[in-house]
BAMIDREN-945510 format. One record per atom (N, C-alpha, C, O): residue number from 1; y, x, z. Coordinates in pm, whole numbers, padded with zeros to 5 digits. Example, Ala and Ser with C-alpha at 12.3 -4.5 7.8 and 13.67 -1.06 7.14 Angstrom:
<atoms>
ATOM|pos|c2|c1|c3
ATOM|1|-00569|01319|00780
ATOM|1|-00450|01230|00780
ATOM|1|-00330|01320|00780
ATOM|1|-00332|01424|00846
ATOM|2|-00225|01285|00708
ATOM|2|-00106|01367|00714
ATOM|2|00003|01290|00787
ATOM|2|00114|01341|00804
</atoms>
This chain:
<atoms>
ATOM|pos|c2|c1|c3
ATOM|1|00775|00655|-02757
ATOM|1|00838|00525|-02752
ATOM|1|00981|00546|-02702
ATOM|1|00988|00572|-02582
ATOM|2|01079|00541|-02759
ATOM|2|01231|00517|-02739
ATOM|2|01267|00351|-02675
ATOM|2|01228|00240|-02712
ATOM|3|01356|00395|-02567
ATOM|3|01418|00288|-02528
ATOM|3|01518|00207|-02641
ATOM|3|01573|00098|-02627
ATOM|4|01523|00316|-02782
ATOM|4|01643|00165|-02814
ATOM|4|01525|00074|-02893
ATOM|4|01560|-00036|-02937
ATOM|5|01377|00123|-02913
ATOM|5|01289|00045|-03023
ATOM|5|01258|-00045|-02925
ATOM|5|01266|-00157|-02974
ATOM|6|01217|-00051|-02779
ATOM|6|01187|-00145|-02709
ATOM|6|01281|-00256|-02722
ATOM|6|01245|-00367|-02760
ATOM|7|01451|-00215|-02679
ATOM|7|01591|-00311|-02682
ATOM|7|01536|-00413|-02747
ATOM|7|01551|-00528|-02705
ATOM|8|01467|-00386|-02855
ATOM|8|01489|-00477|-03003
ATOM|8|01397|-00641|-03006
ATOM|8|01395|-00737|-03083
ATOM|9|01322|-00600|-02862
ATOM|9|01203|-00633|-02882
ATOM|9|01203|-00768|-02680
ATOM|9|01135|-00854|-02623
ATOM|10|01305|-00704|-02667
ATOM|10|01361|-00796|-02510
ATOM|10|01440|-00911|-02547
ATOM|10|01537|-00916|-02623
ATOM|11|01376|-01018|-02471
ATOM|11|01423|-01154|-02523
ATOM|11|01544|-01171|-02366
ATOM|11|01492|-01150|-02257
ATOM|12|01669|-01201|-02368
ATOM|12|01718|-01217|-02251
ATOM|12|01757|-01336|-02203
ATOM|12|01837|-01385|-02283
ATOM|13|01738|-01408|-02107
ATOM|13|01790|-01558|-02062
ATOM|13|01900|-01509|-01974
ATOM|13|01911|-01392|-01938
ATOM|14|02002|-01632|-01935
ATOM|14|02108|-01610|-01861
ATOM|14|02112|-01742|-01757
ATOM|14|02053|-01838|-01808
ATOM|15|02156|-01763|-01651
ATOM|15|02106|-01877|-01561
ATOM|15|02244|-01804|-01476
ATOM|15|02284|-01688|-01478
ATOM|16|02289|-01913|-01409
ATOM|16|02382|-01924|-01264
ATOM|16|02254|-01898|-01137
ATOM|16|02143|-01949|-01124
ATOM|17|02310|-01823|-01077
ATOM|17|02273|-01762|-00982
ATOM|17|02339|-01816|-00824
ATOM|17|02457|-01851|-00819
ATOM|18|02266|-01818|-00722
ATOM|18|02275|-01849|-00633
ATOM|18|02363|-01771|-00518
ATOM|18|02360|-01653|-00552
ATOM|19|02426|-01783|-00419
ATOM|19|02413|-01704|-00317
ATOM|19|02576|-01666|-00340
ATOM|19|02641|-01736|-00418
ATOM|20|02640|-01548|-00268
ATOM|20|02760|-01553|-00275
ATOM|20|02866|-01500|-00382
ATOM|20|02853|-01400|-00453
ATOM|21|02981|-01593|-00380
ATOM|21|03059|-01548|-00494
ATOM|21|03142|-01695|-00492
ATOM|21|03157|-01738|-00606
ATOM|22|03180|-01753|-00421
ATOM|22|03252|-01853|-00439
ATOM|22|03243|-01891|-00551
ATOM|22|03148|-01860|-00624
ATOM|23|03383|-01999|-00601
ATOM|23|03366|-02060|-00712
ATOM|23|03321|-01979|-00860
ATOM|23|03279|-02052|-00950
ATOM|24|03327|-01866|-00879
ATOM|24|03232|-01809|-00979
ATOM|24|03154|-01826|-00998
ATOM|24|03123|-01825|-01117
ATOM|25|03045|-01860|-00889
ATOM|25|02888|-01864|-00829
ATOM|25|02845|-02013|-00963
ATOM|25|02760|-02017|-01053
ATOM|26|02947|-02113|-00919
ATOM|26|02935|-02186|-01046
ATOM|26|02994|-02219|-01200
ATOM|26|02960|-02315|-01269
ATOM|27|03071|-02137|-01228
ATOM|27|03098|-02144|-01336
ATOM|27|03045|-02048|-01449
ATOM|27|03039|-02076|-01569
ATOM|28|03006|-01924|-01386
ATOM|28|02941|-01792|-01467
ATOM|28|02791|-01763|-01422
ATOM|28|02735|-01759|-01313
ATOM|29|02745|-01743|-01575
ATOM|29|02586|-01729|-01546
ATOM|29|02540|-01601|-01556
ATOM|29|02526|-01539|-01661
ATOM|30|02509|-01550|-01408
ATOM|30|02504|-01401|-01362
ATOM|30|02375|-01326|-01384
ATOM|30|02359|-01212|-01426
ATOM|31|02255|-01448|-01334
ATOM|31|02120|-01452|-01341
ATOM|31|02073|-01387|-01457
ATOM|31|02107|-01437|-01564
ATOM|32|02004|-01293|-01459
ATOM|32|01931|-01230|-01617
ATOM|32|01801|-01210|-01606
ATOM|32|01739|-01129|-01536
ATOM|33|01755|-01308|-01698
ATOM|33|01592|-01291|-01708
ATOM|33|01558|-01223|-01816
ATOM|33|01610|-01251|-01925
ATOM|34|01446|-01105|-01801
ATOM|34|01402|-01021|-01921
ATOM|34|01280|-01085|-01938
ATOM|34|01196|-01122|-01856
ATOM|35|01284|-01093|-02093
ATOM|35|01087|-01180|-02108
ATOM|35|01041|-01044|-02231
ATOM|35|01106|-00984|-02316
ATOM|36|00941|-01038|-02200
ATOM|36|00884|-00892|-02299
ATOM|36|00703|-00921|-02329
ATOM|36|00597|-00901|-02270
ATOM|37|00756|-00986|-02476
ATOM|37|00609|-01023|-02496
ATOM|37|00535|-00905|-02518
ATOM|37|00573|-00824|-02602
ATOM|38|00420|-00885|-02443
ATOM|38|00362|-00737|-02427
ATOM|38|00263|-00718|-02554
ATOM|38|00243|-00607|-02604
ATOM|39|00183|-00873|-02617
ATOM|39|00064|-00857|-02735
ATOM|39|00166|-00844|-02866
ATOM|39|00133|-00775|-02963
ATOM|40|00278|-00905|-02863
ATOM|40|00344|-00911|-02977
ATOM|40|00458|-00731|-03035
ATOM|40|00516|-00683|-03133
ATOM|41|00433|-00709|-02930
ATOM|41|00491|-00549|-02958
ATOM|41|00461|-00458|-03041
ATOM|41|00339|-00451|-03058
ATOM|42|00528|-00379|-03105
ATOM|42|00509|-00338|-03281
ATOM|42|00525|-00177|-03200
ATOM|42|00485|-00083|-03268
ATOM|43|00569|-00149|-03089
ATOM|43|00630|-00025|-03071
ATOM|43|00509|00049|-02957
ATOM|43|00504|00170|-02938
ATOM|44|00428|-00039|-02898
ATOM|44|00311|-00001|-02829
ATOM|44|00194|00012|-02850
ATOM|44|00146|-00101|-02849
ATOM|45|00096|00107|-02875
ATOM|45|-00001|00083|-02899
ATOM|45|-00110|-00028|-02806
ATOM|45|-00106|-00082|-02695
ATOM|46|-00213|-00026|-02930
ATOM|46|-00334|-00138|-02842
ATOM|46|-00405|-00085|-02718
ATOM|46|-00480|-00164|-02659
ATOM|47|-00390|00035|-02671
ATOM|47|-00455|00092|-02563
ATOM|47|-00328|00039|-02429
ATOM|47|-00344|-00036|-02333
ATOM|48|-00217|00108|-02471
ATOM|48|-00135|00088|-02405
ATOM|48|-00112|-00094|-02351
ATOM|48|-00128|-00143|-02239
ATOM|49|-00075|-00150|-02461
ATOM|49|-00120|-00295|-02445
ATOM|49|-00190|-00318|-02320
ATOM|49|-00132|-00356|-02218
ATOM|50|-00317|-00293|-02328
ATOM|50|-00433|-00362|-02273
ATOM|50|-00406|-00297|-02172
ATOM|50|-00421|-00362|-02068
ATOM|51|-00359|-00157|-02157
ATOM|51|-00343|-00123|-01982
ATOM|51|-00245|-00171|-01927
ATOM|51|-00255|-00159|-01805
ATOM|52|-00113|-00243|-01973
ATOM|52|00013|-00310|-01912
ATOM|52|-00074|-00477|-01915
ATOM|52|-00023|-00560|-01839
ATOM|53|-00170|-00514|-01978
ATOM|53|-00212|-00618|-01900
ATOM|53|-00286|-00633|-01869
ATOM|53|-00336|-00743|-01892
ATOM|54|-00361|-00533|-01789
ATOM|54|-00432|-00543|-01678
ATOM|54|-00387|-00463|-01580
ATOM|54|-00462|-00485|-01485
ATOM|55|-00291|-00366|-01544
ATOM|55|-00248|-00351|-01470
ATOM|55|-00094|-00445|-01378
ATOM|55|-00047|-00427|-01266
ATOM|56|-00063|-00524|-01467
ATOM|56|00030|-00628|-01480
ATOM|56|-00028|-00747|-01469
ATOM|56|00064|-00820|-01507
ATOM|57|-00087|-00794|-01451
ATOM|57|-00123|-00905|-01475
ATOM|57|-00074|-00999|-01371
ATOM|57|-00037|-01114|-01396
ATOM|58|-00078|-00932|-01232
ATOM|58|00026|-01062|-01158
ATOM|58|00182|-01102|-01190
ATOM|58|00252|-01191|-01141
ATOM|59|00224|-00967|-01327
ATOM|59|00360|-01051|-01370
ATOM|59|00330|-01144|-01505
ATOM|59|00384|-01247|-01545
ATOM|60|00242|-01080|-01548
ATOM|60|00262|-01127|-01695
ATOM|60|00191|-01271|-01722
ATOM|60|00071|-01285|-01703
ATOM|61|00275|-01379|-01767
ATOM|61|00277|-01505|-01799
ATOM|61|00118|-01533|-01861
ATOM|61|00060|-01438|-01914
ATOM|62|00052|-01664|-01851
ATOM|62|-00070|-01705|-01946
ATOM|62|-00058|-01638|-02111
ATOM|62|-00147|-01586|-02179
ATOM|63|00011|-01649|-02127
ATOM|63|00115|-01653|-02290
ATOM|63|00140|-01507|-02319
ATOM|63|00167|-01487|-02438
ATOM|64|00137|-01395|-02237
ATOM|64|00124|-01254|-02234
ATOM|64|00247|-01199|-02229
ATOM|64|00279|-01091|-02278
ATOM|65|00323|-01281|-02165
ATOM|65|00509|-01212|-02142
ATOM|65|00485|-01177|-02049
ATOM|65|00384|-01202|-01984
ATOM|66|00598|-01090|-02015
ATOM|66|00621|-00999|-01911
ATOM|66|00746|-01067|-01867
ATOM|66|00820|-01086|-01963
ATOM|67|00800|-01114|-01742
ATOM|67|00894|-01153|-01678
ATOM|67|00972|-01105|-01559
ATOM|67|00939|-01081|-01442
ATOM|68|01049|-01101|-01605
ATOM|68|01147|-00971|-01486
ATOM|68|01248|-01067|-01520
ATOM|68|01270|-01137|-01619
ATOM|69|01335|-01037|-01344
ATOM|69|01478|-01121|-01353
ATOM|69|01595|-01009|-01240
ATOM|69|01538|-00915|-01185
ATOM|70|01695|-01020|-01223
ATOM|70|01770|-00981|-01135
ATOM|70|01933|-01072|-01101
ATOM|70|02012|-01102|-01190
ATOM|71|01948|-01094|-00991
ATOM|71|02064|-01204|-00990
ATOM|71|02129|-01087|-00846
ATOM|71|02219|-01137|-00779
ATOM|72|02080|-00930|-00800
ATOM|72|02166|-00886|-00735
ATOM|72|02311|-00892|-00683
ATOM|72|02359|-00876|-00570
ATOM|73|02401|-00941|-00888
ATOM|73|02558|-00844|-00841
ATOM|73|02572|-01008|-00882
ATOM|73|02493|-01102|-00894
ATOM|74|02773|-00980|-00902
ATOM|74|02799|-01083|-00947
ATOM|74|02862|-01066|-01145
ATOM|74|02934|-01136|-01216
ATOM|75|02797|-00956|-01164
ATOM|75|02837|-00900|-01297
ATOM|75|02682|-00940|-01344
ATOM|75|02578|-00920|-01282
ATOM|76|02698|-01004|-01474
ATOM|76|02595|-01021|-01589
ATOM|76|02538|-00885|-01635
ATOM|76|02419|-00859|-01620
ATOM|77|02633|-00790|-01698
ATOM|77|02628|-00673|-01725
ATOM|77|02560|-00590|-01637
ATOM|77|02472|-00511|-01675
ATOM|78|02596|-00603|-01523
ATOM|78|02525|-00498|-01371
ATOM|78|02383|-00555|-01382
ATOM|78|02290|-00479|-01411
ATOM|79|02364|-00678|-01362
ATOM|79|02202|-00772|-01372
ATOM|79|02151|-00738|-01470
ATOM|79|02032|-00707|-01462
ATOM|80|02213|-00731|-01589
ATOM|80|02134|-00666|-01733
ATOM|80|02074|-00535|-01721
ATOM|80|01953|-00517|-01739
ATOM|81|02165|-00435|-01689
ATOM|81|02103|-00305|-01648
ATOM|81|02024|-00299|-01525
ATOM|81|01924|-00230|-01504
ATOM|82|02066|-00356|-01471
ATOM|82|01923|-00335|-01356
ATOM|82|01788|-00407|-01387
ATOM|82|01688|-00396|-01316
ATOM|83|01794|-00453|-01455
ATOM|83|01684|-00533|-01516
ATOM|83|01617|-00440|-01592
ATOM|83|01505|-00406|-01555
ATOM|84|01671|-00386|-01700
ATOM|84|01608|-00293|-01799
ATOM|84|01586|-00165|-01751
ATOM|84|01497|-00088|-01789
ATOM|85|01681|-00141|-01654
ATOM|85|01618|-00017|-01535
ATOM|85|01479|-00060|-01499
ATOM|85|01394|00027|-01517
ATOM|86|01446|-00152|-01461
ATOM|86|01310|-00207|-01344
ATOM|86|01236|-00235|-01461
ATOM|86|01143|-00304|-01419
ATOM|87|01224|-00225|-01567
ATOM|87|01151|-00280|-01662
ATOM|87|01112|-00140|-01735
ATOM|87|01010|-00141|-01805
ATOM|88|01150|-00078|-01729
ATOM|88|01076|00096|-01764
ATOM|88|01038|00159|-01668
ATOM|88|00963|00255|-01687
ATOM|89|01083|00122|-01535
ATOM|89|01034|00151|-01402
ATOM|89|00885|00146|-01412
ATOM|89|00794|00229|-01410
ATOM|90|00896|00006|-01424
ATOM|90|00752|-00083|-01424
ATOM|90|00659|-00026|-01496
ATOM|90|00560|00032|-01451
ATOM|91|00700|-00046|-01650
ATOM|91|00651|00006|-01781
ATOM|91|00592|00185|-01745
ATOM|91|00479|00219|-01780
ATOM|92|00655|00247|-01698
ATOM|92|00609|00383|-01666
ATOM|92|00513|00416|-01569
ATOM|92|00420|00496|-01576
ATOM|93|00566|00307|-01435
ATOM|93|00471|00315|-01367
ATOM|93|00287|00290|-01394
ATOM|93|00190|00349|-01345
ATOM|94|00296|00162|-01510
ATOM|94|00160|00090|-01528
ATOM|94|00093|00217|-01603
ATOM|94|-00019|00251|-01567
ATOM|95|00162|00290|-01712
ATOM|95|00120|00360|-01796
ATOM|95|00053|00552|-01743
ATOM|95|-00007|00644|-01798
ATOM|96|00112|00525|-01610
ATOM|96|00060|00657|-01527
ATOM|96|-00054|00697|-01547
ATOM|96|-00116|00592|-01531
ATOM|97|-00155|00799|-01580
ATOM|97|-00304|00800|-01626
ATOM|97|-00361|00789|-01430
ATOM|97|-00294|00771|-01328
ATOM|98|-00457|00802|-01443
ATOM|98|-00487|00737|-01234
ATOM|98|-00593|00852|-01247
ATOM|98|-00664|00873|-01345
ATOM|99|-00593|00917|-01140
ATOM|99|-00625|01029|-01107
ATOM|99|-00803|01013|-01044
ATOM|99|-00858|00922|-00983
ATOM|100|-00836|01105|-01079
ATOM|100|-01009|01082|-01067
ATOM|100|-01004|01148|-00901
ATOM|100|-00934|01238|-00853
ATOM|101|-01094|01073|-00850
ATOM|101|-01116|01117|-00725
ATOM|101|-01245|01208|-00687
ATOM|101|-01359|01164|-00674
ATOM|102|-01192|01390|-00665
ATOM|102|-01334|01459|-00639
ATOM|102|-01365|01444|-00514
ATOM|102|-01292|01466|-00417
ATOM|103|-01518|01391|-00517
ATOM|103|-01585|01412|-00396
ATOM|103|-01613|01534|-00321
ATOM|103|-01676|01628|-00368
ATOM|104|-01540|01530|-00144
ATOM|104|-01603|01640|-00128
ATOM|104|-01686|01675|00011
ATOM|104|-01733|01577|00069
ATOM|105|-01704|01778|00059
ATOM|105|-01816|01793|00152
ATOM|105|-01718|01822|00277
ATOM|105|-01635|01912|00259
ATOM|106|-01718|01760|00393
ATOM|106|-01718|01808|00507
ATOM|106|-01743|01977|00594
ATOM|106|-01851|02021|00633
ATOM|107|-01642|02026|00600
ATOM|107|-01689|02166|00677
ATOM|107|-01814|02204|00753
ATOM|107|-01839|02119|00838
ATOM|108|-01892|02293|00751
ATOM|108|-01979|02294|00834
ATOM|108|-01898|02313|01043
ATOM|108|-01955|02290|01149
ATOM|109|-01816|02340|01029
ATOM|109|-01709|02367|01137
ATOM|109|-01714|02251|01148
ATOM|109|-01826|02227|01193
ATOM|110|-01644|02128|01129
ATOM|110|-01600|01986|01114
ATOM|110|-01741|01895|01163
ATOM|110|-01722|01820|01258
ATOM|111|-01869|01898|01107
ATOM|111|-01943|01853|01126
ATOM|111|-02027|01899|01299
ATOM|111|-02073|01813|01375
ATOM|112|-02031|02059|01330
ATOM|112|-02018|02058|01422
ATOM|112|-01948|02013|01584
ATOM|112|-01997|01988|01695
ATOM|113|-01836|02018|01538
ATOM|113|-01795|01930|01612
ATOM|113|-01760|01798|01641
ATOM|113|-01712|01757|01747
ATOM|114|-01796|01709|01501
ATOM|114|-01813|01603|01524
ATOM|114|-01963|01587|01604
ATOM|114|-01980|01487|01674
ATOM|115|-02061|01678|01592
ATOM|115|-02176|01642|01636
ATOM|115|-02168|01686|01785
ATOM|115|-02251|01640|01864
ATOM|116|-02080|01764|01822
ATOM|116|-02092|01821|01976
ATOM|116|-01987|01711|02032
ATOM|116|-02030|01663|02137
ATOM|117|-01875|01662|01996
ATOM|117|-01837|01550|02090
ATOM|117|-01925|01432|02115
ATOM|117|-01948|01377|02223
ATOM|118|-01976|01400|01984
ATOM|118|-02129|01299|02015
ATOM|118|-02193|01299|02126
ATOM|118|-02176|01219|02217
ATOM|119|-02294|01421|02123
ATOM|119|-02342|01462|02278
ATOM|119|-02231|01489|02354
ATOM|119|-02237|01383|02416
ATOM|120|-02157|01531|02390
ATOM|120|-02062|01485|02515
ATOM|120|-02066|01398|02585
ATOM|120|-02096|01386|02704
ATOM|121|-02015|01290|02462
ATOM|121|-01994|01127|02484
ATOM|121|-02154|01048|02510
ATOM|121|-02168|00926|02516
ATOM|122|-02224|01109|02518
ATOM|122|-02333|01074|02560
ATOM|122|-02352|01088|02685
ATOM|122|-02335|01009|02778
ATOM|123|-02395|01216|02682
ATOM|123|-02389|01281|02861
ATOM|123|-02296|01228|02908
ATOM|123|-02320|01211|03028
ATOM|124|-02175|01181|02876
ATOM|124|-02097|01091|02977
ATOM|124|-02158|00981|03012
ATOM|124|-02168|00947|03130
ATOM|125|-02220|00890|02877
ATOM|125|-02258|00738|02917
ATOM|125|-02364|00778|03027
ATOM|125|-02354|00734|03141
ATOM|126|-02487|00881|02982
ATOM|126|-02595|00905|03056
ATOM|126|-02532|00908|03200
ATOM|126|-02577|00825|03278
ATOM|127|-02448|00981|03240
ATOM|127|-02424|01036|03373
ATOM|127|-02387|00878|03458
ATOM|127|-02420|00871|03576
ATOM|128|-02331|00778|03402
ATOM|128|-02314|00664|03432
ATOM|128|-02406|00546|03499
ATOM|128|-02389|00453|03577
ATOM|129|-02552|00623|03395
ATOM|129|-02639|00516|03383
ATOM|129|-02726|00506|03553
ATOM|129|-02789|00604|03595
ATOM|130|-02718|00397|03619
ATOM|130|-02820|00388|03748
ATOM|130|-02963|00418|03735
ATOM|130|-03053|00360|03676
ATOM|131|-02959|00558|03828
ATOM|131|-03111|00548|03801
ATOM|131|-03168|00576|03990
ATOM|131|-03112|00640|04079
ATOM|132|-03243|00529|03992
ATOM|132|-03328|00536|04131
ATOM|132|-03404|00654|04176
ATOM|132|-03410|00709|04287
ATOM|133|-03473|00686|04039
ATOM|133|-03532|00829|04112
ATOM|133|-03380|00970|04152
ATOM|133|-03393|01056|04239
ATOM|134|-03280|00957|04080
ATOM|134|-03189|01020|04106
ATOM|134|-03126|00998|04242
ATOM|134|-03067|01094|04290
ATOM|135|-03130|00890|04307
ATOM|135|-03026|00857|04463
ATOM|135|-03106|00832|04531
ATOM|135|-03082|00803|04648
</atoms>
């Protein structure tokens, strides 16, 4: 999968953005929203698909978009690329294969001494305990 076949396939919104930048703040729309319909994609397979939405799923819309925004700078251009940065970020991250977990055994060393501080901590409580025929 090439980043320019994805490009083709990113829908971009533009919005005024909040926060500082004086009078720019309202006249230029800095805000960049990336929407990336994930079922409608020609460049991903159906496996892939189904693992960006279910591993995604707290971004991705009822409707099966993917929604990413950035209003960081006060450049449109800077917000655009950081957007499409975080959006292969993402994309790479979901697509990671997840590593099988081998079970394994405890040292016989390890288990010993978990079992000898046990009794320790016993004989401590014991040594505590009131007893009458002892005093």
């Amino acid at each position: 999968m090439s980043m320019d076949e994805l490009h083709k396939e990113f829908v971009f919104k533009t919005s005024r953005s909040g926060g500082a930048g004086g009078q720019n703040v309202n006249k230029v729309s800095t805000k960049v929203e990336l929407l990336f319909a994930v079922q409608q994609s020609a460049f991903l397979s159906d496996r892939k698909k189904e693992i960006i939405l279910s591993k995604l799923s707290n971004r991705i819309s009822n409707d099966g978009v993917l929604h990413l925004q950035c209003d960081e700078t006060r450049s449109q251009l800077q917000n655009k690329e950081i957007v499409i940065k975080r959006f292969f970020n993402i994309l790479q991250e979901a697509l990671k294969p997840v590593k099988k977990r081998r079970p394994t055994k405890p040292s016989r060393s390890s288990v010993r001494k978990r079992l000898d501080s046990k009794k320790k901590h016993g004989q401590k409580k014991d040594s505590r305990r009131f007893n009458p025929d002892k005093n």
